[in-house]
MIDOMI-445826 format. One line per field, with one value per residue (C-alpha): x, y, z; residue in one letter. Coordinates in Angstrom, 1 decimal, decimal comma. Layout:
BEGIN
px X;...
py Y;...
pz Z;...
rest A;...
END
This chain:
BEGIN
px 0,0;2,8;0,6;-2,2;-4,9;-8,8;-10,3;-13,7;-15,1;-18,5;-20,3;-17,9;-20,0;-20,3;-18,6;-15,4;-15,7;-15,1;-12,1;-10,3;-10,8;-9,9;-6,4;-6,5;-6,7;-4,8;-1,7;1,4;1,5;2,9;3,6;2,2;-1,3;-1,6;-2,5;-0,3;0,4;-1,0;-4,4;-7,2;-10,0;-13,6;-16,0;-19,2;-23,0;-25,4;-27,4;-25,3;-26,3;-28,6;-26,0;-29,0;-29,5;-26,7;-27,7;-27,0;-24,1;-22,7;-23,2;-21,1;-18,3;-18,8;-18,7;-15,6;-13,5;-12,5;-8,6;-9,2;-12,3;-12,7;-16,6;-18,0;-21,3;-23,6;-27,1;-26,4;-27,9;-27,3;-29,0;-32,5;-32,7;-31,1;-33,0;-36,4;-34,9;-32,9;-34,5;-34,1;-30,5;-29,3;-30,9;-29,9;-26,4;-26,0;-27,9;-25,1;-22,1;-23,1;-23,7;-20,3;-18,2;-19,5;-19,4;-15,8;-15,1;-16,8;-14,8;-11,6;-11,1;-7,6;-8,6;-11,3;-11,2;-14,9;-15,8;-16,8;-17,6;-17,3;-20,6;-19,1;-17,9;-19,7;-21,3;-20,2;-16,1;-13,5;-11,9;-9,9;-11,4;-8,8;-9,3;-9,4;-12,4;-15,2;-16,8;-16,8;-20,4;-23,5;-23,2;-25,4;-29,1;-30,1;-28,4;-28,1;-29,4;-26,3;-23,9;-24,6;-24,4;-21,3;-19,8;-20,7;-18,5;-15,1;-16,6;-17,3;-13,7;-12,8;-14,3;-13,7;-10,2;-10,3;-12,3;-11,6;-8,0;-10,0;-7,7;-10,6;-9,9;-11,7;-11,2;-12,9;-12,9;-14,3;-16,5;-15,9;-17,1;-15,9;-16,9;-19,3;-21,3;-25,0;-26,6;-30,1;-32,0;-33,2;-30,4;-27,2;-24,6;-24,1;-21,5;-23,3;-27,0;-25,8;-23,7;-27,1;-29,2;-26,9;-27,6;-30,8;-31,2;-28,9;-30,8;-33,9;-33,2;-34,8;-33,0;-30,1;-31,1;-28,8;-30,4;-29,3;-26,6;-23,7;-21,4;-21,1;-17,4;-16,6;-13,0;-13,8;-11,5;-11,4;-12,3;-9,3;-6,8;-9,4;-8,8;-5,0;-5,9;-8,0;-5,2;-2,6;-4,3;-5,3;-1,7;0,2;-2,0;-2,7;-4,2;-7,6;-7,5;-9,0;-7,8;-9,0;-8,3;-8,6;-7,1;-5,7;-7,5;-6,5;-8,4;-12,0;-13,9;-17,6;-20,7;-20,8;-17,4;-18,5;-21,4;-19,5;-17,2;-19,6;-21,2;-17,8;-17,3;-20,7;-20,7;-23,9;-25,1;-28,5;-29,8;-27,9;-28,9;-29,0;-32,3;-31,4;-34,3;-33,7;-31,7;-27,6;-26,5;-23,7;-22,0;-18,2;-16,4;-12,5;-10,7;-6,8;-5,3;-2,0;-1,8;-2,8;0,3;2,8;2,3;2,2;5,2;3,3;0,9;-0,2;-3,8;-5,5;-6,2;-10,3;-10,6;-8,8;-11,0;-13,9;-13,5;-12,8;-16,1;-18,1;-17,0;-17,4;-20,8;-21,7;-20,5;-22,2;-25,3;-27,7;-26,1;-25,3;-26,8;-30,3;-34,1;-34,4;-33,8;-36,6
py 0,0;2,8;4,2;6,6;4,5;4,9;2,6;2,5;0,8;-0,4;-0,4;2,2;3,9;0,4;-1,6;-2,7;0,2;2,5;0,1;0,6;4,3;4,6;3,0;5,8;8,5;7,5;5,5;7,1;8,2;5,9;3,1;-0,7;0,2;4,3;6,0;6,6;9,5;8,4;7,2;8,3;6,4;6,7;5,4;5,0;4,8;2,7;5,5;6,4;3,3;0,7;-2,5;-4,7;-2,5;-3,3;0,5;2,2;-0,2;1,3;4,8;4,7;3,1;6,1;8,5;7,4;5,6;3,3;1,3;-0,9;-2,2;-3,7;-5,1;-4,6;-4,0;-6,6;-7,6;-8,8;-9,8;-11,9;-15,7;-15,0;-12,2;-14,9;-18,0;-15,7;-14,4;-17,0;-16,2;-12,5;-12,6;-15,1;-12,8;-9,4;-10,5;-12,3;-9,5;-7,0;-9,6;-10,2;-6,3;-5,4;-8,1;-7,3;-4,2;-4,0;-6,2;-4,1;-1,1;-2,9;-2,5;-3,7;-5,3;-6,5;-7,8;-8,9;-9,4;-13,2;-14,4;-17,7;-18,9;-19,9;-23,5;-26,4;-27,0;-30,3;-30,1;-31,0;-28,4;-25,8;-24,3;-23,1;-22,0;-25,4;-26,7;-23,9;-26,4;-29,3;-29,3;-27,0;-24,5;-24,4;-24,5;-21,0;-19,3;-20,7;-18,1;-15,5;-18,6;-19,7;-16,3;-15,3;-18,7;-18,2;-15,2;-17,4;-19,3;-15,9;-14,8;-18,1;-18,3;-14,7;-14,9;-18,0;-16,5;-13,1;-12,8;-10,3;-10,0;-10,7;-12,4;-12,6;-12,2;-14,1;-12,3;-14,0;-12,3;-8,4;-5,6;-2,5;1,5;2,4;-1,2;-2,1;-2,2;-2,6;-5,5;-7,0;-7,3;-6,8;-9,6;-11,0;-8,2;-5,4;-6,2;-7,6;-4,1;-2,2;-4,5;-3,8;-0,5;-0,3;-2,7;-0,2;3,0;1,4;-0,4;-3,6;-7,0;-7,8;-11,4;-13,1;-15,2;-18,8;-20,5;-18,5;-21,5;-21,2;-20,2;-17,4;-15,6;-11,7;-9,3;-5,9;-3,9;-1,8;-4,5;-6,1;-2,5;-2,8;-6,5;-5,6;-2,6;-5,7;-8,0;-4,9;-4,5;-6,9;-10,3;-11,5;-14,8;-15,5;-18,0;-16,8;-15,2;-15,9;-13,0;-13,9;-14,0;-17,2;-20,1;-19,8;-16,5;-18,3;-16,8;-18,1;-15,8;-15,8;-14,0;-11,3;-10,4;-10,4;-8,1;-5,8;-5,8;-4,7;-2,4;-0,9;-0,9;-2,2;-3,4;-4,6;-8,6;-10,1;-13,7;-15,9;-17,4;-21,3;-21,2;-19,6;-20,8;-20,5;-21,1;-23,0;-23,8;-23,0;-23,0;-21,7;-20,7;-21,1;-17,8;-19,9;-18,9;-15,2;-15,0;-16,8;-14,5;-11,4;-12,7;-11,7;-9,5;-7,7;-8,0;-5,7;-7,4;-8,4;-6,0;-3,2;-3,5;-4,4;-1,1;0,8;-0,3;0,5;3,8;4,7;3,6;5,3;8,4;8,3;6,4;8,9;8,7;5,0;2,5;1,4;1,7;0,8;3,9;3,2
pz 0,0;-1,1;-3,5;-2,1;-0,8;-0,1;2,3;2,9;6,0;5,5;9,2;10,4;13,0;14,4;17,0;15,4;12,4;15,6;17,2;13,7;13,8;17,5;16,3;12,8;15,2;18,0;17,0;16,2;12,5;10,4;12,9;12,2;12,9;12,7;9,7;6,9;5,0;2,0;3,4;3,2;5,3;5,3;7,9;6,4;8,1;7,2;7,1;4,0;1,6;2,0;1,4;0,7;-2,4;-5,5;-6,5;-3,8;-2,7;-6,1;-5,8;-2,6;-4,4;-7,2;-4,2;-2,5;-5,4;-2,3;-3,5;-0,4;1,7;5,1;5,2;9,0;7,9;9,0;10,5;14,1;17,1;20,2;20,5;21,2;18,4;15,7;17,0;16,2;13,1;11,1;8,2;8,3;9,2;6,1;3,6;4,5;5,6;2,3;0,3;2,0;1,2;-2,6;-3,5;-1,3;-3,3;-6,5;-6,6;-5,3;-8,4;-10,8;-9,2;-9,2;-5,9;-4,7;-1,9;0,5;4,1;5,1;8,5;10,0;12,7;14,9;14,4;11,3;12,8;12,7;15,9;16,5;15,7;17,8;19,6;19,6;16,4;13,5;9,8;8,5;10,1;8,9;6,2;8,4;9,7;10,3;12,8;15,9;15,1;17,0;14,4;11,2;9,2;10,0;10,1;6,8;5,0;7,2;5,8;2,6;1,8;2,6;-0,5;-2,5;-2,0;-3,1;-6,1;-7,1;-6,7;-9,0;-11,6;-11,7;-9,9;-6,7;-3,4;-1,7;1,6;5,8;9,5;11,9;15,2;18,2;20,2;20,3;23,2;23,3;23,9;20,8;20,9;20,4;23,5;22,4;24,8;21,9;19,8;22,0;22,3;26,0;27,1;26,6;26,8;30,4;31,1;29,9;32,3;35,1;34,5;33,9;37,7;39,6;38,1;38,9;42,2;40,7;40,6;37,8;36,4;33,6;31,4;31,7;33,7;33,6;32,6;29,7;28,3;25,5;24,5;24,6;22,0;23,0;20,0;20,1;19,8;17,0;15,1;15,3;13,8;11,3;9,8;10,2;7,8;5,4;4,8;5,5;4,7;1,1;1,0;0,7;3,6;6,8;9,9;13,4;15,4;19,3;22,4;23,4;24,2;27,9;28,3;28,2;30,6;32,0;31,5;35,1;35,5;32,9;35,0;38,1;36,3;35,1;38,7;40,5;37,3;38,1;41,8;41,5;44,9;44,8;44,0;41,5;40,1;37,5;35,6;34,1;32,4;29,3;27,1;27,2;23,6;22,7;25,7;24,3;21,3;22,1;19,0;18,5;17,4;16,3;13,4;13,7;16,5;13,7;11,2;12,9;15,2;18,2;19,7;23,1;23,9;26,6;30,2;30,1;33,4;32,2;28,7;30,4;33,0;29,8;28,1;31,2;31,7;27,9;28,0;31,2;30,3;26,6;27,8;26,3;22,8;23,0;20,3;22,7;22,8;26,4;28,4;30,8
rest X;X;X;X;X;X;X;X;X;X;X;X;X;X;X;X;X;X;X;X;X;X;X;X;X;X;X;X;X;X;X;X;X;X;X;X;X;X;X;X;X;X;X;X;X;X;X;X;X;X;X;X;X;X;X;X;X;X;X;X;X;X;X;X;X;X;X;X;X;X;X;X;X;X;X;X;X;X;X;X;X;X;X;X;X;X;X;X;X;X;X;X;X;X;X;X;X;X;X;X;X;X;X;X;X;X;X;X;X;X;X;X;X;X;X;X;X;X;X;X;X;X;X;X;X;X;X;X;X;X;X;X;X;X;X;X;X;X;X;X;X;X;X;X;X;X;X;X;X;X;X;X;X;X;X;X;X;X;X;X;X;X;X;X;X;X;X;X;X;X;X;X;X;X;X;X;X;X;X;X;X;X;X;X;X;X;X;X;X;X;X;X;X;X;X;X;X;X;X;X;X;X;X;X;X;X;X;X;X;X;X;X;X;X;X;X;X;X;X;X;X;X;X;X;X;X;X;X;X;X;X;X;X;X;X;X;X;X;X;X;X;X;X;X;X;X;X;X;X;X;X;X;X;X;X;X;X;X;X;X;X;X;X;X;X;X;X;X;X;X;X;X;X;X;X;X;X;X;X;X;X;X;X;X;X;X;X;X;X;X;X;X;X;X;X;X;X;X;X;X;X;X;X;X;X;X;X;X;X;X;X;X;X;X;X;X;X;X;X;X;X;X;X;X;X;X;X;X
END
């Protein structure tokens, strides 16, 4: 990437688009994951094209003449949301996927870095998870939907790189938290739907209760080291196999101790418990992030306190601007 570069991040006002910017505007200039003098980046809305749309994906393209993309954008939601909505999920996600990829084909774009997810695996695989085992199996029933169209763009870059030649190539972050999240009851993931409930409990002196057990196990990325992860494999990564980017498999941590986390981060004092009766998902799924630490030849991931502490206070002091319909 000498040559002056446009990069256009699809879903930048989102969780992780705002982790990559973070790192843009904070990093030292010109170090491994700052911007570069001949970068220009562009964090775009959804509110700016409707991805669903090939049309308006390609006026967006004609507007910014992107040289380079990194696809965030995405319909999301946490278990309950995708187990009501399977549907929904695979055809909007893979709506947004064809009209991205296509259209950066048609523009020539230089390169694309789409956005996976971990719900990619097969449910039943043996652990820990790496690149090779994505196609081994269907994913976990409760969300097929966003699974299968998530999966299916490792086989669009694939088979546009075969035909056509495209640099088109994806990341597969484990699950991301962060200041600038979704915390919307309805469609959060566990980390911040549980740090808006705690809120919500402690503002209105009415019990915090967890949906399900609290045993099971997830690995949490902060979404400022996930930025400096995501400029790494825009620069510096060229194959069109995938990435996983994760902590380490020995950095599980149970549902439970992220809600006793958020509780100290909080100082929420009032009852705190768990309900077993709704459902608790897939009960783990530990990734290895091997070959992520081989190729970059290391990396320094941020404590889980210190990130989590970091998330809660962003979201506390931007509550009433933060992504949520439940202000009540």
């Amino acid at each position: 990437m000498s040559e002056p570069s446009v990069i256009l991040v699809t879903g930048g006002s989102g969780l992780v688009g705002q982790g990559i910017k973070w790192c843009i505007d904070n990093e030292p200039e010109g170090s491994r994951f700052g911007k570069k003098a001949n970068e220009t980046w562009i964090f775009a809305r959804s509110s700016e094209a409707d991805l669903r749309d090939a049309e308006q994906t390609k006026k967006l393209f004609e507007k910014y003449k992107p040289t380079h993309v990194i696809h965030l954008a995405a319909l999301v939601g946490g278990v309950f949301a995708n187990m009501a909505g399977n549907a929904t999920f695979m055809r909007d996600n893979m709506l947004m996927n064809d009209n991205l990829l296509h259209t950066s084909y048609l523009q020539q774009v230089k390169k694309v870095v789409s956005c996976l997810s971990t719900c990619v695996f097969p449910d039943k695989v043996d652990y820990p998870l790496t690149e090779a085992k994505i196609h081994l199996g269907p994913p976990h029933p409760s969300n097929f939907g966003y699974s299968h169209a998530k999966r299916t763009v490792d086989i669009q870059n694939r088979a546009y790189r075969e035909q056509y030649g495209s640099n088109f190539t994806s990341a597969i972050p484990t699950n991301v938290f962060g200041p600038a999240d979704n915390y919307d009851l309805h469609r959060a993931h566990v980390l911040p739907a549980l740090m808006h409930k705690c809120y919500l409990a402690k503002k209105n002196n009415t019990p915090f209760v967890v949906f399900g057990s609290g045993k099971p196990l997830r690995q949490f990325i902060y979404s400022r080291d996930l930025g400096k992860l995501f400029i790494w494999m825009l620069r510096e990564y060229d194959d069109v196999e995938p990435v996983i980017l994760s902590v380490g498999e020995n950095e599980e941590v149970t549902i439970k101790e992220v809600a006793d986390a958020i509780v100290k981060a909080m100082d929420f004092k009032g009852e705190y418990r768990f309900d077993p009766s709704k459902a608790d998902g897939q009960y783990r799924k530990p990734a290895s992030n091997e070959k992520l630490l081989k190729l970059m030849g290391g990396f320094e991931f941020t404590p889980f306190e210190q990130a989590l502490k970091e998330s809660v206070d962003w979201f506390l002091e931007n509550y009433e601007i933060a992504r949520t319909s439940d202000k009540a």
